[in-house]
C-alpha positions in Angstrom: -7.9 -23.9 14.7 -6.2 -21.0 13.0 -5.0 -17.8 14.4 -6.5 -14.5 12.7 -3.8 -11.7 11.9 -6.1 -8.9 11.6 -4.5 -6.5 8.6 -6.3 -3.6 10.0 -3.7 -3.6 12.8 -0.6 -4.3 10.9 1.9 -3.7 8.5 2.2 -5.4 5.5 5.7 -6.9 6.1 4.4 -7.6 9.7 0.7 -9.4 9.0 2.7 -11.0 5.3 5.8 -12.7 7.4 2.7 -14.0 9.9 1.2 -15.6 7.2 4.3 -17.0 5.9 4.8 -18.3 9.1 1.2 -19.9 9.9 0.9 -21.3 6.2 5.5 -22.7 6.5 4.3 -25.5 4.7 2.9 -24.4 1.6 6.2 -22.6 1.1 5.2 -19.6 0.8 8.7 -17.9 0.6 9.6 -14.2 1.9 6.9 -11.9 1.3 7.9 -9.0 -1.5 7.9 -5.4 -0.9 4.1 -3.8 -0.4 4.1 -2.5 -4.0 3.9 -5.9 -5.4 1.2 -7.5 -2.6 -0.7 -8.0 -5.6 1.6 -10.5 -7.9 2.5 -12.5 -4.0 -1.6 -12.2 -3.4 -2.1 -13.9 -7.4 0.6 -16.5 -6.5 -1.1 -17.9 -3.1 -4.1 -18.1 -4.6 -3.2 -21.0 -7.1 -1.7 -22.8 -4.3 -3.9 -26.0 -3.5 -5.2 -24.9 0.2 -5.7 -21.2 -0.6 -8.0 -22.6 -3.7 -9.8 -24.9 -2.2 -10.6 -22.5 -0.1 -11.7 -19.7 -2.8 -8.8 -17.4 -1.9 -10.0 -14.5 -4.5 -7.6 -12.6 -7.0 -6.0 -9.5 -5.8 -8.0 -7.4 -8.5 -11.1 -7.5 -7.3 -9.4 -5.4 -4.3 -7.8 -1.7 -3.9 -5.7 -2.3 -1.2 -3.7 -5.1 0.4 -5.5 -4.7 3.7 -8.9 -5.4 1.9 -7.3 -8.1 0.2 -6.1 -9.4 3.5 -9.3 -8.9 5.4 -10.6 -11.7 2.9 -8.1 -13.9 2.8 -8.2 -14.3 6.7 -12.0 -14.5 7.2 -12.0 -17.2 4.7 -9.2 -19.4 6.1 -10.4 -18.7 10.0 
């Protein structure tokens, strides 16, 4: 079972390192500053268990916390 970091109640360093940490091996490195959530966002998505999951692109999304939102209801 995985744990759900909702992004409504945290910072993007705070709910990105929590990621980091949950998903250690996939190697997702540090997370970068919240300007580029985007480009880290684009990058998780071509990794194997974030596709197979149908992790979407961050342009369909305004915000990191939208972005976020989707990316942890889908891998709940």
């Amino acid at each position: 079972m995985t744990t759900f970091y909702d992004p409504r109640y945290q910072t993007w360093n705070g709910w990105a390192s929590l990621i980091c940490e949950q998903y250690a091996a996939q190697s997702l490195g540090n997370p970068p500053d919240e300007k580029l959530w985007a480009v880290w966002a684009d990058s998780i998505k071509g990794i194997d268990l974030f596709a197979k999951n149908g992790i979407p692109g961050p342009e369909l999304y305004d915000n990191w916390q939208d972005w976020a939102a989707q990316f942890s209801a889908i891998m709940e």
